[in-house]
Every structure is written in C-alpha cells, then in structure tokens.
C-alpha positions as CSV (number, residue, x, y, z in Angstrom):
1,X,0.0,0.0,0.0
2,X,2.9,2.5,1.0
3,X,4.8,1.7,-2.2
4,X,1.6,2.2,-4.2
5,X,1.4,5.6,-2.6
6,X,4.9,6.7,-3.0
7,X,4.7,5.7,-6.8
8,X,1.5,7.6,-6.9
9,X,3.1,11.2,-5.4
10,X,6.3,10.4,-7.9
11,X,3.6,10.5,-10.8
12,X,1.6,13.2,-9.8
13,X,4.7,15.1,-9.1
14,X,6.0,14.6,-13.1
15,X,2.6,15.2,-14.4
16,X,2.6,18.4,-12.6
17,X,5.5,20.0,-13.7
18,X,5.0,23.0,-15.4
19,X,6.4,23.9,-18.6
20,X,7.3,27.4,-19.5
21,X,6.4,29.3,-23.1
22,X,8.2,32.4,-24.3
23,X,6.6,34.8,-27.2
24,X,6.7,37.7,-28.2
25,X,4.0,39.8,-29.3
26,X,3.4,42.1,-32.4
27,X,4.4,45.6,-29.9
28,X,7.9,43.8,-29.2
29,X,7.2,42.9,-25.7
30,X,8.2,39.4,-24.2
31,X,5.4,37.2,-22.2
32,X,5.7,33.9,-20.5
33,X,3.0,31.7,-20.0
34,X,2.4,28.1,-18.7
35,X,-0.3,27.4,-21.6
36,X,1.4,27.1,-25.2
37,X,0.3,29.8,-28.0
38,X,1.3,30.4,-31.5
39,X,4.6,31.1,-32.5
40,X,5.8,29.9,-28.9
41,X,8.4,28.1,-27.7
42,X,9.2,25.9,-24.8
43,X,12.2,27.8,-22.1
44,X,14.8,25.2,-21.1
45,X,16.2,26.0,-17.2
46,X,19.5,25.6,-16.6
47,X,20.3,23.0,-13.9
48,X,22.1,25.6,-11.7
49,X,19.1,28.2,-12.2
50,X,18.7,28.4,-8.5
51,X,17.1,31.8,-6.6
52,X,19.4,33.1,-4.4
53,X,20.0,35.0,-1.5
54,X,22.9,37.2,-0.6
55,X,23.2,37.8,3.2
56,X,25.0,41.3,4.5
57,X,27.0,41.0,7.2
58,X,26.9,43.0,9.7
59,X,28.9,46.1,9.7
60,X,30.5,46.7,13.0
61,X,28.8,49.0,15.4
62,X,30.3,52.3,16.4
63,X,31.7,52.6,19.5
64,X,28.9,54.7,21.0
65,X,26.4,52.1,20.1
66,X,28.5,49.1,21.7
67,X,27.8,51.1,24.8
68,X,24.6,50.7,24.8
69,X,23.8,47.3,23.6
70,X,26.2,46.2,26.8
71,X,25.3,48.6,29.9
72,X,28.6,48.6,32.2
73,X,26.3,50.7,34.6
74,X,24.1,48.2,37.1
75,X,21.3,50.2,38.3
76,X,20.1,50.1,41.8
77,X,16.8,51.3,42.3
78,X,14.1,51.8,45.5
79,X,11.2,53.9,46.3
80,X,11.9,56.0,49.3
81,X,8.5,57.6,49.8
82,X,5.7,55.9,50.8
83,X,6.4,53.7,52.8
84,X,4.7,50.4,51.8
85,X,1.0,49.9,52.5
86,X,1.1,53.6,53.3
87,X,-2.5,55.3,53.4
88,X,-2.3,59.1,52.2
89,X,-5.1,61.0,52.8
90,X,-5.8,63.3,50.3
91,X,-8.8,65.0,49.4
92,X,-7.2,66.4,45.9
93,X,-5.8,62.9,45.0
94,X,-2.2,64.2,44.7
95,X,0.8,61.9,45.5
96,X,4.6,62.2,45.2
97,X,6.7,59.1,44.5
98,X,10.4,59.3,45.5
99,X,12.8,57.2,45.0
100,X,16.7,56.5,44.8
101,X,19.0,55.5,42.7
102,X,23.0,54.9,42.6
103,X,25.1,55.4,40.6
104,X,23.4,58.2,38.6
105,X,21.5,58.2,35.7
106,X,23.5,58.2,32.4
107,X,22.4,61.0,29.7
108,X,20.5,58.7,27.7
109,X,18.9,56.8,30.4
110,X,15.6,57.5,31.6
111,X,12.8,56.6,35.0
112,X,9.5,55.8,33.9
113,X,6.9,55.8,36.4
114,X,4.2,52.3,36.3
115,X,1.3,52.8,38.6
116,X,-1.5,49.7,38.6
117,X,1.2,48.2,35.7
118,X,0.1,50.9,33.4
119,X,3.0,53.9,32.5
120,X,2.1,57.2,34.1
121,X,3.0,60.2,32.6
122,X,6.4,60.6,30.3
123,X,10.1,59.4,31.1
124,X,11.8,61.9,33.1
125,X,15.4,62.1,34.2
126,X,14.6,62.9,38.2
127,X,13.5,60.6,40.8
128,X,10.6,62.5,41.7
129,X,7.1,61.8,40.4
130,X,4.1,64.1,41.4
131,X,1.0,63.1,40.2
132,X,-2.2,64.9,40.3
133,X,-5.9,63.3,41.1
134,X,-5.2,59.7,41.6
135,X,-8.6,57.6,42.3
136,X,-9.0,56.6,45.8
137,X,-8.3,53.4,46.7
138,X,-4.7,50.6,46.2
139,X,-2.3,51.6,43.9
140,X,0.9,49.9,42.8
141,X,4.0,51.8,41.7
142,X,7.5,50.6,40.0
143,X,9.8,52.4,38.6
144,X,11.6,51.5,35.9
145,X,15.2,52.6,34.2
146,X,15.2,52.7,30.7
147,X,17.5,53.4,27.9
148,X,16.2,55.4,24.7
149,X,15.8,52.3,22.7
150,X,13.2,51.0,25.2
151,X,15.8,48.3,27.0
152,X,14.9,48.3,30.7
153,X,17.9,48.6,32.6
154,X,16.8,48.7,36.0
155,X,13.7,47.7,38.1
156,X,12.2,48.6,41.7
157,X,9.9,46.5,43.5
158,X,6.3,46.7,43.5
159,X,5.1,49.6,46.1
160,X,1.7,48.8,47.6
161,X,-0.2,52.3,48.5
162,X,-3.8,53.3,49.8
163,X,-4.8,56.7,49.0
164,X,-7.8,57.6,50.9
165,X,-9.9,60.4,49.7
166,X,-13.6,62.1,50.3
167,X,-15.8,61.6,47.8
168,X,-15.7,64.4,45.4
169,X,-18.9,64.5,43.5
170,X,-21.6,64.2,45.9
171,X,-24.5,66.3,45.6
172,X,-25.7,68.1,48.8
173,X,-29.0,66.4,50.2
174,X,-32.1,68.3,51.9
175,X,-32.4,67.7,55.6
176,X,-35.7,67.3,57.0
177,X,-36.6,68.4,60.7
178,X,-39.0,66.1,62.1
C-alpha cells in the first residue's frame, strides 16, 4: 500500500511539472506563459538556475552604540516615599513618589513611572514623580530605568499604597426636621 502511494506522489509530481512558453508579441514585448500559443516556444532551465540569497553582514557598530547594547552601569533602584502599604489621605488625589538610585542616571537613560502596571505620565530624568488626582483606593508603583531604545535597565519593587480620599462629587441632600 505504502509503495503504491509513493509511486502515486512520484507521478503526480511529473505530471505536474510545469512547462514554460516564451513569445513575443506584435508591440515587441516578451510574455511567458504556462499554456502554449502560436509562434511559442518551450524555455529550457539551466540546472544551476537556483534563486538566491545574498546575506550582509553585519557592519560593526560604532563605539557609541556598543555602549549601549552592553550597559557597564548596574542600576540600583528603590522607592523611598511611601512607605509600603502607606494610606495618604488626600482629598485632591495628589501623591509624590520618591525614589533613589546609585550610581546616577546616564544622559541617555531614563525613569519611567508604572502605577497599577500601566506607564504614568512621560520618562523623566529625576526621581521624583508628582502626580495629580489619583482615584482613591490601592495603587501599585514601580519604577523602571530605561534606555532610549526601550531596554529596561533597571527595576524597583512593586510599592503597595492606599490613597484615601472624600468623595468628590456628591450632591448636597435636603435635611428634613422632624
């Protein structure tokens, strides 16, 4: 049965192969088709007629660049301020992050802010983050160092929070005396 198959896929195979015409048409213009027309003929391939590739090396990077693809600079990172499971009370939501970090930041390195896993605000080169009406409730922060390219250098751990707050839209109800 297996043979039967195998000789089966061999035929199909030859029966299949296409053959390519070449013509040229009354404007001068050359057209190849697998379906033979008048004044046709049949291209031969060449055995070595092969598509081919050509792979660039790399070129070396500059010396600048190497820099950055290999960071000599470890990071190290915490939050200073506040303390963990912390509860702020803050009627106007507002909450400053600080944290530290040694040695200091390269030029080209950044601190992005990540409250709730989500980025807050953009990079900045200080280790101070105000932020401004915050919802009420837990809140996460990390901060991350980053270089321009994106490639996270540096990480601190998660920073649990509560920020407690009044509630800012309620509408004054009537009192009744009884």
């Amino acid at each position: 049965m297996r043979l039967a198959l195998i000789f089966c896929l061999l035929l199909f195979t030859w029966v299949t192969q296409a053959t390519v015409y070449k013509w040229v048409d009354k404007d001068g213009k050359v057209h190849y088709s697998d379906k033979p027309i008048s004044n046709s003929e049949v291209v031969e391939f060449k055995s070595n007629t092969q598509n081919q590739i050509k792979v660039q090396q790399p070129k070396d990077l500059a010396p600048e660049t190497k820099e950055e693809v290999t960071p000599a600079t470890q990071y190290k990172m915490s939050i200073l301020s506040p303390k963990e499971d912390e509860t702020i009370r803050d009627n106007n939501g507002d909450i400053t992050i600080m944290a530290t970090i040694t040695p200091d930041l390269k030029p080209k390195h950044l601190l992005v802010l990540l409250m709730d896993d989500k980025v807050i605000g953009p990079p900045q080169e200080t280790p101070i983050f105000s932020l401004k009406n915050i919802d009420r409730g837990e809140h996460s922060f990390v901060i991350k160092a980053v270089a321009q390219n994106g490639k996270q250098l540096a990480s601190t751990p998660p920073r649990k929070i509560f920020l407690h707050r009044a509630i800012v839209n309620k509408k004054p109800q009537a009192t009744t005396l009884n």
